[in-house]
N, C-alpha and C positions, 0 to 999 in steps of 0.2 A: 406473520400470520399468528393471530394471537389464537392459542388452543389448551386447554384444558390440562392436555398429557404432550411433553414434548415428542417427538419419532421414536426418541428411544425410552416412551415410557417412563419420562423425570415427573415424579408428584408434585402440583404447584402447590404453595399456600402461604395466605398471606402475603401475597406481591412478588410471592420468591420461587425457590426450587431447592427440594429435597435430594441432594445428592450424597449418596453414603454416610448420611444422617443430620447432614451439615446444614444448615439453611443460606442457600446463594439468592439475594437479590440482586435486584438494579444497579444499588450504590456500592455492593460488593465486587461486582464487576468494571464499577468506575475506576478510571484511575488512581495511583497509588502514589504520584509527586503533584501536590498542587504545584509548587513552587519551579517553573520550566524557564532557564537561563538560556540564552542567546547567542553567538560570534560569530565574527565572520571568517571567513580562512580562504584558501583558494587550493586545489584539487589538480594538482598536475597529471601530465600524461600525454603520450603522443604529441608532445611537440608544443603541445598550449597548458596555459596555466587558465583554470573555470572560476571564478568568483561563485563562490558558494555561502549559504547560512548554517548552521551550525543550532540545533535545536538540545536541550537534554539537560536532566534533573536535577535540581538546584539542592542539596543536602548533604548535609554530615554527617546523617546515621550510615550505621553499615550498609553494605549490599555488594552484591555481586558485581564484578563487571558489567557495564553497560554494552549487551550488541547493539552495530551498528544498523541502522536501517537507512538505505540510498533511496531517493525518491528520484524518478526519472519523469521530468518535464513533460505537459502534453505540447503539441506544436504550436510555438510562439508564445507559451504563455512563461512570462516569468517568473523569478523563483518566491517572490515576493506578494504574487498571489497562493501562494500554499504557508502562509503561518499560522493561520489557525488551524490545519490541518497539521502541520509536522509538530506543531507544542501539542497539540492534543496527543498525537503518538507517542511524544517523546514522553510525556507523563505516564505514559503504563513503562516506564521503565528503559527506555533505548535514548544512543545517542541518534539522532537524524539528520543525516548530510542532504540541502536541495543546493542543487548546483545549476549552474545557467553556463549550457553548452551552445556554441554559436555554430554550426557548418552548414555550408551546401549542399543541397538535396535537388537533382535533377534540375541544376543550376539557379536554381534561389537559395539565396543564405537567410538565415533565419535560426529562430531557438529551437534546436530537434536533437532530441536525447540521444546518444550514443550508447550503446551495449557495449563497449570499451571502459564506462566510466564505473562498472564493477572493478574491474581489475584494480582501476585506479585509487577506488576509494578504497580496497583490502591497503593498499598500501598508504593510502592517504592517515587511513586510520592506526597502522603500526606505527608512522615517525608519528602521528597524535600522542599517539599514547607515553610515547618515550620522551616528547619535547619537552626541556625544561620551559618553566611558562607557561606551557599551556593549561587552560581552565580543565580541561579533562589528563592533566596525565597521570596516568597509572590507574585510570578509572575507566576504561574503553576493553572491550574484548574484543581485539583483533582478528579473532580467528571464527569469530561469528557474522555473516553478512548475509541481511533479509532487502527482500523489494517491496517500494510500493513503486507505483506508476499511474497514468491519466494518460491516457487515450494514447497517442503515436508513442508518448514514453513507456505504457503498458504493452503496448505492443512490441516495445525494443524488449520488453523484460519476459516477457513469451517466448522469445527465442532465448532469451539466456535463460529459462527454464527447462527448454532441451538441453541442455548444454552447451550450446555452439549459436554467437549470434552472427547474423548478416547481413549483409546491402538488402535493402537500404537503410536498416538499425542501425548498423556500423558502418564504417568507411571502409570495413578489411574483414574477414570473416575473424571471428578473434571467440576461442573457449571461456566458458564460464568460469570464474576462479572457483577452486575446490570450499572457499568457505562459504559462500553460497546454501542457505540453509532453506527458504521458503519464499512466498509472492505474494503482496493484495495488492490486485489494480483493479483500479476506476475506470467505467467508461472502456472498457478494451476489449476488443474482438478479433480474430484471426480471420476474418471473411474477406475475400478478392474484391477489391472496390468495384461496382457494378456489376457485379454475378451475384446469383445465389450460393456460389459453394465455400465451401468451411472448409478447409484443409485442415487435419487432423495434428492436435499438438501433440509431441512425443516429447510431455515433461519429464525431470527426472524426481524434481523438486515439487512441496505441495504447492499448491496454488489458489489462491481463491478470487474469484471475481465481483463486484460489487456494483452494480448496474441500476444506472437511476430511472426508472419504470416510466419517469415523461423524456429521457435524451432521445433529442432528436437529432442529433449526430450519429452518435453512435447506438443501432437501435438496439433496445431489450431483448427483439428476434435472434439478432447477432449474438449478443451479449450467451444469449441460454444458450444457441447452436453452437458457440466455441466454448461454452462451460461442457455440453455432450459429448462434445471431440477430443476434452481434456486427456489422453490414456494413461496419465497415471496418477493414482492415487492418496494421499486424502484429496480431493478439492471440494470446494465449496462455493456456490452461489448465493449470493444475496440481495434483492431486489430493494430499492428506496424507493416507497410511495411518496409521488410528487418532485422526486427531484430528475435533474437534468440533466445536459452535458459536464455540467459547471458547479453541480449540487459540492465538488469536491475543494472548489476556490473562495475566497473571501466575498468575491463579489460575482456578479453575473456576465458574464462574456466582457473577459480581460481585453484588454486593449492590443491589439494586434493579431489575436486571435480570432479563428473561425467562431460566429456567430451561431449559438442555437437559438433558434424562433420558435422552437416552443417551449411554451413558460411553463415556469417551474415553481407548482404552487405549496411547497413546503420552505419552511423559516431557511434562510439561509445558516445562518448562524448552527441552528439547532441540526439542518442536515450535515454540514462541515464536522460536528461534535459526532454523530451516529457513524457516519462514513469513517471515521478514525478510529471512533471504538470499535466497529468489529474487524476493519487492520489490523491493529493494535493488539484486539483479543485472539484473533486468527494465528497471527504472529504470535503471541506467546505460545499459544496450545502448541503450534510445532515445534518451542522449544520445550514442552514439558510441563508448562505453567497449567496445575488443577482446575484454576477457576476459569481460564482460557479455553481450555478443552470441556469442560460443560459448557461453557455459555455458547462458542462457534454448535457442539452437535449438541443443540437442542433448545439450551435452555432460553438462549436469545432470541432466537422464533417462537418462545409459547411467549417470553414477556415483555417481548417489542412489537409493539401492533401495527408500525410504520414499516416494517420490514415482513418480506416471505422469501425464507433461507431453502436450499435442499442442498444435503451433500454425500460423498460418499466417501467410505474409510479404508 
């Protein structure tokens, strides 16, 4: 919603926003690694080893530790439709793990994220970081672990936003690892397939939801009624004009996956680029990051006209 004065009263001007005297635009809020390096690695745990990609900033200048951010799969889509999504992430700064989990779900096997593969990646990511060889070692903070998700994988990351996830997320009921810091998932709702009702999330963690305003999977209805039921505190919602189930993959209804039929008339490309940045910038604000924290409460809603954000602190 493009507006004059963000919610909390941020002064626009000149394409930008006046925060504590600073001027924050667009491209200030852009990512801060052009240069996003690639590998492959594979993610043990319970018994199987996950062929995963391996997303995160290509540079020699200083910087902090890179945290981790797990992307958890929607149903059947592979990990291979999210690279433009996870490089675009990975450029504000984080490493990003997408892993392609295989198990049976009410006796069809198929690609369905596990809320187990939290645990796995805190540990996935301390031998990263220690391995000699590896392109990231000693460049990882292990002790930091954010989600994103898309659709049944956002929904495994809902309950490890309680803290404890379950069948049919997980194979076993299994707790949240403690470094579990934050949440942006795509396309995800907590509503009981074929009812109206929302069962109330009792996060511990922030969380935000990002909901494409034409998906017709999962609908926008859902999407705002399980952003209401959120009960704790910061979340945030943010609506994409024009996009869809799928606004979050490379391309339009991956191959094996559920079909949305209604079309989705924003760029793909350029909605995969928005959908990441406000992850991305969502994700930092809860670690801290200044310009992340203006742009998720407020200043992204006065000057993204493709999106209408509301959230609560």
């Amino acid at each position: 919603m493009a507006q004059r004065f963000s919610r909390r009263g941020v002064l626009l001007a000149a394409g930008g926003a006046v925060v504590a005297g600073a001027l924050i635009s667009p491209a200030k809020a852009d990512a801060a690694y052009s240069n996003v390096g690639t590998y492959g690695t594979t993610i043990n745990g319970g018994g199987v080893s996950d062929p995963a990609d391996v997303y995160h900033p290509n540079t020699s200048s200083p910087h902090q530790p890179w945290p981790v951010v797990l992307l958890l799969q929607g149903a059947n889509v592979g990990r291979a439709n999210y690279a433009g999504f996870a490089r675009k992430v990975a450029s504000y700064g984080f490493v990003v793990v997408v892993p392609d989990h295989t198990r049976v779900i009410f006796g069809v096997p198929g690609l369905y994220a596990d809320g187990a593969e939290a645990t796995w990646t805190v540990a996935w990511a301390a031998a990263e970081n220690a391995r000699a060889g590896s392109p990231l070692q000693g460049q990882i903070d292990a002790g930091k672990l954010l989600l994103t998700g898309h659709s049944f994988g956002g929904a495994a990351g809902l309950g490890l936003s309680t803290g404890l996830s379950t069948p049919p997320f997980t194979d076993l009921p299994i707790p949240a690892p403690p470094q579990l810091k934050a949440a942006a998932f795509y396309g995800t709702n907590n509503a009981v397939p074929g009812s109206p009702v929302i069962p109330p999330v009792a996060n511990t963690i922030p969380v935000a939801l990002i909901q494409g305003a034409a998906d017709g999977v999962g609908s926008p209805a859902n999407g705002l009624g399980t952003y209401s039921v959120l009960l704790g505190v910061p979340k945030l919602y943010v609506s994409v004009t024009g996009a869809n189930h799928y606004g979050i993959t490379d391309a339009q209804n991956p191959a094996g996956a559920r079909p949305d039929l209604s079309p989705q008339t924003l760029n793909q490309a350029d909605g995969v680029e928005n959908i990441a940045r406000w992850a991305a910038l969502w994700l930092r604000a809860q670690l801290g990051d200044p310009v992340g924290t203006a742009w998720v409460y407020g200043i992204g809603d006065a000057v993204d006209a493709g999106v209408e954000t509301q959230y609560a602190r």
